[in-house]
mmCIF entry with sequence, helices, sheets and N, C-alpha, C, O atoms, coordinates in Angstrom:
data_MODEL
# 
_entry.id   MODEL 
# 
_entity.id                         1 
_entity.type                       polymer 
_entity.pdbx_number_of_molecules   1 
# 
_entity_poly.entity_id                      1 
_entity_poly.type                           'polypeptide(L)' 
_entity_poly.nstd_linkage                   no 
_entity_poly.nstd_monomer                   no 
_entity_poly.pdbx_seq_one_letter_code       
;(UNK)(UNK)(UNK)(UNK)(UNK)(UNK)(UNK)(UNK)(UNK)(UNK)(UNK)(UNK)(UNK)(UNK)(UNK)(UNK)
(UNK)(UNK)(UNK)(UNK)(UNK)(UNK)(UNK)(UNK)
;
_entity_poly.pdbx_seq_one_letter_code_can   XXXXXXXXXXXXXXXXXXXXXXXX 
_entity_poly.pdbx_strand_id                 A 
# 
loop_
_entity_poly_seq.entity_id 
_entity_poly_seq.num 
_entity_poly_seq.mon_id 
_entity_poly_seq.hetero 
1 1  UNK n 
1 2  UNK n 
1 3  UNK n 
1 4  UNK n 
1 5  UNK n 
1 6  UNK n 
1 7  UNK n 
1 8  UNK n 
1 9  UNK n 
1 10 UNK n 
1 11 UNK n 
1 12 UNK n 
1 13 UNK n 
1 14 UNK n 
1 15 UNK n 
1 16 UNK n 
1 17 UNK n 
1 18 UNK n 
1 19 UNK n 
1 20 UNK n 
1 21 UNK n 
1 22 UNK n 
1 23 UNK n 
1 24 UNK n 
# 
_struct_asym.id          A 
_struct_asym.entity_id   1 
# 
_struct_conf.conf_type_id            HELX_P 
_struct_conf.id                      HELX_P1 
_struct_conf.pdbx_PDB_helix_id       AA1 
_struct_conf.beg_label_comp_id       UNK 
_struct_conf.beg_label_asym_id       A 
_struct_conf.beg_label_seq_id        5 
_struct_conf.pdbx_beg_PDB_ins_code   ? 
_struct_conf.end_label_comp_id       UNK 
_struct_conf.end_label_asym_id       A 
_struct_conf.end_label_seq_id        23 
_struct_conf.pdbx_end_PDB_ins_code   ? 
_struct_conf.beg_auth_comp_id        UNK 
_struct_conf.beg_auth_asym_id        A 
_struct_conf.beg_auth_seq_id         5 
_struct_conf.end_auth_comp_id        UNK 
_struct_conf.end_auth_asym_id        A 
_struct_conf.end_auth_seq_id         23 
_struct_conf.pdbx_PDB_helix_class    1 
_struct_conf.details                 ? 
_struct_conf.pdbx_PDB_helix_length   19 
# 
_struct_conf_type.id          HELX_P 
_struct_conf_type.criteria    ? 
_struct_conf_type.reference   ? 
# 
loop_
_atom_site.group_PDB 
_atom_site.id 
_atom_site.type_symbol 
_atom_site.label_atom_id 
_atom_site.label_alt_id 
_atom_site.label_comp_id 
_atom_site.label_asym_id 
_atom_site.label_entity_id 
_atom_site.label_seq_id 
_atom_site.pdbx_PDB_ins_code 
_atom_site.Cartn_x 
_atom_site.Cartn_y 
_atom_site.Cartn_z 
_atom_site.occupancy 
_atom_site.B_iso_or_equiv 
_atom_site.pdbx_formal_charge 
_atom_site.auth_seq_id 
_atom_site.auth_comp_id 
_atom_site.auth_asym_id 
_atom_site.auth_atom_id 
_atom_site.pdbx_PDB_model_num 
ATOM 1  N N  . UNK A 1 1  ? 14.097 24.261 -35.701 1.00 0.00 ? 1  UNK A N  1 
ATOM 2  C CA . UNK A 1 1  ? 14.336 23.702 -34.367 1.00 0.00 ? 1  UNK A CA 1 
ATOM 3  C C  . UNK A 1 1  ? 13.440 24.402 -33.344 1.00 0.00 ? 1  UNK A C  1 
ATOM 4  O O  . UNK A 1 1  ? 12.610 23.735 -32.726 1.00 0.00 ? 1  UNK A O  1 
ATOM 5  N N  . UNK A 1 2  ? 13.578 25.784 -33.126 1.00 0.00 ? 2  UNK A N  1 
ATOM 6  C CA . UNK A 1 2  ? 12.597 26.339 -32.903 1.00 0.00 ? 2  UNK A CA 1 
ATOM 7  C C  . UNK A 1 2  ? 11.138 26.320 -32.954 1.00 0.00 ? 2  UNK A C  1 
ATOM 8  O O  . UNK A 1 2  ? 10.468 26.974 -32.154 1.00 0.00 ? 2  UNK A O  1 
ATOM 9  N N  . UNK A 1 3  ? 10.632 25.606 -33.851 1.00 0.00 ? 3  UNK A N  1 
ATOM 10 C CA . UNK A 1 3  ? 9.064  25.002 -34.136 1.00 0.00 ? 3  UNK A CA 1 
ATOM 11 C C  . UNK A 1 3  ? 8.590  24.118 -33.825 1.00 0.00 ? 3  UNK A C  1 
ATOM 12 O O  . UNK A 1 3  ? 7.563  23.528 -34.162 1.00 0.00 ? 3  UNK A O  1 
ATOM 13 N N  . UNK A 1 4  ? 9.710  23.884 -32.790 1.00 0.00 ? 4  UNK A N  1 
ATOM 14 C CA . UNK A 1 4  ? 9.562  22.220 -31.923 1.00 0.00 ? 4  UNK A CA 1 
ATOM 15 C C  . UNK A 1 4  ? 9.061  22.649 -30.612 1.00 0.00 ? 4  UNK A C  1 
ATOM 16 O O  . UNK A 1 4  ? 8.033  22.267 -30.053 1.00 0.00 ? 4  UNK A O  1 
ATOM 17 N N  . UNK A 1 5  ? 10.066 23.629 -30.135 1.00 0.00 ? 5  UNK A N  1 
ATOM 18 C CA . UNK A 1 5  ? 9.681  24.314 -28.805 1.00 0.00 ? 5  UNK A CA 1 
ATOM 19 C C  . UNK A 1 5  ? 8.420  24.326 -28.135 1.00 0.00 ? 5  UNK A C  1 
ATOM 20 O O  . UNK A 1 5  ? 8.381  23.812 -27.017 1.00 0.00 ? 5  UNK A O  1 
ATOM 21 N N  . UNK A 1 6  ? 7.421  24.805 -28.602 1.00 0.00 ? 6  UNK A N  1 
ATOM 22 C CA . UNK A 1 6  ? 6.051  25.211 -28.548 1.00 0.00 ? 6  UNK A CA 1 
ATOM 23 C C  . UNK A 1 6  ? 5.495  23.819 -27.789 1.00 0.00 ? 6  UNK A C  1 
ATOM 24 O O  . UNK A 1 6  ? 5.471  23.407 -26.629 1.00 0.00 ? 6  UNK A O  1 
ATOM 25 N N  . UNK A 1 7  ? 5.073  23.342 -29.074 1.00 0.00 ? 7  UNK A N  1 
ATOM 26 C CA . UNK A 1 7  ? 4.693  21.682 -28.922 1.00 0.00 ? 7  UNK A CA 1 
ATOM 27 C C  . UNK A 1 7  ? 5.286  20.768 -27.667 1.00 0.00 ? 7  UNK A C  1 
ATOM 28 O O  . UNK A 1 7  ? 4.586  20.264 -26.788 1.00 0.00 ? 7  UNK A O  1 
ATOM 29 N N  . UNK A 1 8  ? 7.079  20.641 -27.806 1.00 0.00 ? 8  UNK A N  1 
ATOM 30 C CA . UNK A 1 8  ? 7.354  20.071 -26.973 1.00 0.00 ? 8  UNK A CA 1 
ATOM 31 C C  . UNK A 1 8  ? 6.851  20.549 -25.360 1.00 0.00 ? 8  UNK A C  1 
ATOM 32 O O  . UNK A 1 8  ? 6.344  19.911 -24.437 1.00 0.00 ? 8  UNK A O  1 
ATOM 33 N N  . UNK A 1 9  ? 7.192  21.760 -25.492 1.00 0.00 ? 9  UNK A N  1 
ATOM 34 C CA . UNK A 1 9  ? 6.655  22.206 -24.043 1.00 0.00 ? 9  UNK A CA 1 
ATOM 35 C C  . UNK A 1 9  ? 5.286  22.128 -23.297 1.00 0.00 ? 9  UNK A C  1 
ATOM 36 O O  . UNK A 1 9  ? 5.123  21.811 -22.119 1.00 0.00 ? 9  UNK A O  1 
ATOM 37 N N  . UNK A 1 10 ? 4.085  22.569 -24.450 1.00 0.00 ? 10 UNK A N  1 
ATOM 38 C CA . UNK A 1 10 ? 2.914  22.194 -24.144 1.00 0.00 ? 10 UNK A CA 1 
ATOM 39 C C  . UNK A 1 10 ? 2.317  20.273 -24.088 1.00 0.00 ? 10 UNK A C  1 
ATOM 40 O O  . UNK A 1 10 ? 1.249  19.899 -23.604 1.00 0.00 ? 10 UNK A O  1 
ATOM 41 N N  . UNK A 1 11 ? 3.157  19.563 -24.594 1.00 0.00 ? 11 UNK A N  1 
ATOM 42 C CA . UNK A 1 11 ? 3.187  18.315 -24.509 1.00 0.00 ? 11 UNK A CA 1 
ATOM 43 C C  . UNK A 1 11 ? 3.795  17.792 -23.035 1.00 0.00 ? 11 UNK A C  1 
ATOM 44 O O  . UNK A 1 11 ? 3.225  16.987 -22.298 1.00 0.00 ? 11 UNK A O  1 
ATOM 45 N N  . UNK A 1 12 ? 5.076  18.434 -22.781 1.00 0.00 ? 12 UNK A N  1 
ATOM 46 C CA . UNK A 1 12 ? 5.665  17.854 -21.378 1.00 0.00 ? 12 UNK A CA 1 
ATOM 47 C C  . UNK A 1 12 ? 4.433  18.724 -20.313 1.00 0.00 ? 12 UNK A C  1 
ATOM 48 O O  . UNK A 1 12 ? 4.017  18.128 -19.320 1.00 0.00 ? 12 UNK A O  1 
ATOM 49 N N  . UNK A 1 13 ? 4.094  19.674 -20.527 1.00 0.00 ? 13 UNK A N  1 
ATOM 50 C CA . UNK A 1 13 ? 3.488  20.664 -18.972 1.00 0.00 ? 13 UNK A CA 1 
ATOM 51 C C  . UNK A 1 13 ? 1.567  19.708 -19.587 1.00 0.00 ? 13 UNK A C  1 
ATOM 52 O O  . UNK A 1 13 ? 0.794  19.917 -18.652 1.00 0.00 ? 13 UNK A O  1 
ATOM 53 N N  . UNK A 1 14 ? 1.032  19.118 -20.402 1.00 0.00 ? 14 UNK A N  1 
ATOM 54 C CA . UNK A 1 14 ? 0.178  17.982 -20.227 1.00 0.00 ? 14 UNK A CA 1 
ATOM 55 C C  . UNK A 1 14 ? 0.753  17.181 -19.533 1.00 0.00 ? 14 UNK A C  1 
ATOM 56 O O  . UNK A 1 14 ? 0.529  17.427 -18.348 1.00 0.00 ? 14 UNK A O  1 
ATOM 57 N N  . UNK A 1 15 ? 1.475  16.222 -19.694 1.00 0.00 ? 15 UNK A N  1 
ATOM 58 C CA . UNK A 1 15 ? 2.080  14.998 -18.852 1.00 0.00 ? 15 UNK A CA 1 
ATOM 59 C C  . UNK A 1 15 ? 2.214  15.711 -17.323 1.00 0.00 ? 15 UNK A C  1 
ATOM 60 O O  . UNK A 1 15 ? 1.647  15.269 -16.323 1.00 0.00 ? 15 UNK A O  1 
ATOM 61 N N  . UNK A 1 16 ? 2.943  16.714 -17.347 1.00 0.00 ? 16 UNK A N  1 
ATOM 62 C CA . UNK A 1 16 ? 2.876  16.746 -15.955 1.00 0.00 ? 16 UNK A CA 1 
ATOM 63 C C  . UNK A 1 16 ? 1.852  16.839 -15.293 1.00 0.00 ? 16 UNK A C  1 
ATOM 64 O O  . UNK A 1 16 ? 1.793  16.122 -14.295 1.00 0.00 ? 16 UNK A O  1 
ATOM 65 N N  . UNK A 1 17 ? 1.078  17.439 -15.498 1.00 0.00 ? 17 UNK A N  1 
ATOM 66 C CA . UNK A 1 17 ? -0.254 18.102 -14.829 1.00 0.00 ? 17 UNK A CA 1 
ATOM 67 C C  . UNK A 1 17 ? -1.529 16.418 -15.162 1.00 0.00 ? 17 UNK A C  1 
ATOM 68 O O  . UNK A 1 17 ? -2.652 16.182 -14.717 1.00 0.00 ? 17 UNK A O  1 
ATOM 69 N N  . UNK A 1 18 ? -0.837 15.807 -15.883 1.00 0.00 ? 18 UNK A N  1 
ATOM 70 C CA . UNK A 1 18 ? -1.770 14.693 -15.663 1.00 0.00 ? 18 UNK A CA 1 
ATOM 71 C C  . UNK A 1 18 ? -1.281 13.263 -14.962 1.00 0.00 ? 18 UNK A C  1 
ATOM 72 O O  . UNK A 1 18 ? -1.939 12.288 -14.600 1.00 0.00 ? 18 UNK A O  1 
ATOM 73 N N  . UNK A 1 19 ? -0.203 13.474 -14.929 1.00 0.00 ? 19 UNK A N  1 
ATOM 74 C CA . UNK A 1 19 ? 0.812  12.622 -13.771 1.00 0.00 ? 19 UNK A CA 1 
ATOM 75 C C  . UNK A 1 19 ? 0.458  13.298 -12.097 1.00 0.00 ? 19 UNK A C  1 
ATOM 76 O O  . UNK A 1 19 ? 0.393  12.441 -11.215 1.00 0.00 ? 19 UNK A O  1 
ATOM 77 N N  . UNK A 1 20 ? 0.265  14.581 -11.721 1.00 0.00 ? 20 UNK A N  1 
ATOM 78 C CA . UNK A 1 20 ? 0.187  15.065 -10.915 1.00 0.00 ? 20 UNK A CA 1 
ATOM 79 C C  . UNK A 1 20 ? -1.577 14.875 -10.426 1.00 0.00 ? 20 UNK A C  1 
ATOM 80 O O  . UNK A 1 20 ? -2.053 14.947 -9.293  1.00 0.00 ? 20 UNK A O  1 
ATOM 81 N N  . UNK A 1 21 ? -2.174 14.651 -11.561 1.00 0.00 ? 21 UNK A N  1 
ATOM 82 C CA . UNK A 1 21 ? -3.592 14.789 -11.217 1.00 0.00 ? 21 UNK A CA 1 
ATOM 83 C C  . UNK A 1 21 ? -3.913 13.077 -10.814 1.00 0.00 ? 21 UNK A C  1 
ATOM 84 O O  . UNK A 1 21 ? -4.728 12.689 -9.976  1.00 0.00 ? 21 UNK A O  1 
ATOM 85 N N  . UNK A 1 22 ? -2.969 12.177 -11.720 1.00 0.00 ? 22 UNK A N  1 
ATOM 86 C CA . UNK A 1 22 ? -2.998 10.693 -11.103 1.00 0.00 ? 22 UNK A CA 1 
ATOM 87 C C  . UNK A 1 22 ? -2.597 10.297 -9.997  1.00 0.00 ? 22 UNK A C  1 
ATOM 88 O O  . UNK A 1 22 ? -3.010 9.282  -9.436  1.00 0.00 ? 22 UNK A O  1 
ATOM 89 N N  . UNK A 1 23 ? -1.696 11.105 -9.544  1.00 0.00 ? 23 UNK A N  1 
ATOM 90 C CA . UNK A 1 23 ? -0.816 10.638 -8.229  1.00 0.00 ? 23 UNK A CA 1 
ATOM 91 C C  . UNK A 1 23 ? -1.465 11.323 -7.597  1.00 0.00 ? 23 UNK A C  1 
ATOM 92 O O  . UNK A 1 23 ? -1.657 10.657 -6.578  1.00 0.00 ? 23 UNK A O  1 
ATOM 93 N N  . UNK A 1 24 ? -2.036 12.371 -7.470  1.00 0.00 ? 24 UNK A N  1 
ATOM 94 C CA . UNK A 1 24 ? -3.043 13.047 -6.173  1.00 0.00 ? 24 UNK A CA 1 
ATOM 95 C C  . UNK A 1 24 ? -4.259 12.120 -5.461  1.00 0.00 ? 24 UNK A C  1 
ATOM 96 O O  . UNK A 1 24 ? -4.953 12.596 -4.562  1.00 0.00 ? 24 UNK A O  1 
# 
């Protein structure tokens, strides 16, 4: 479950930072 962590997180903080870079 733990080996998900990583990934998931570096996957959501992409989306954000490229949602943030679209909406700017």
């Amino acid at each position: 479950m733990q080996d998900l962590v990583g990934p998931a997180i570096g996957t959501l903080a992409l989306v954000a930072v490229g949602g943030y870079l679209l909406g700017s």
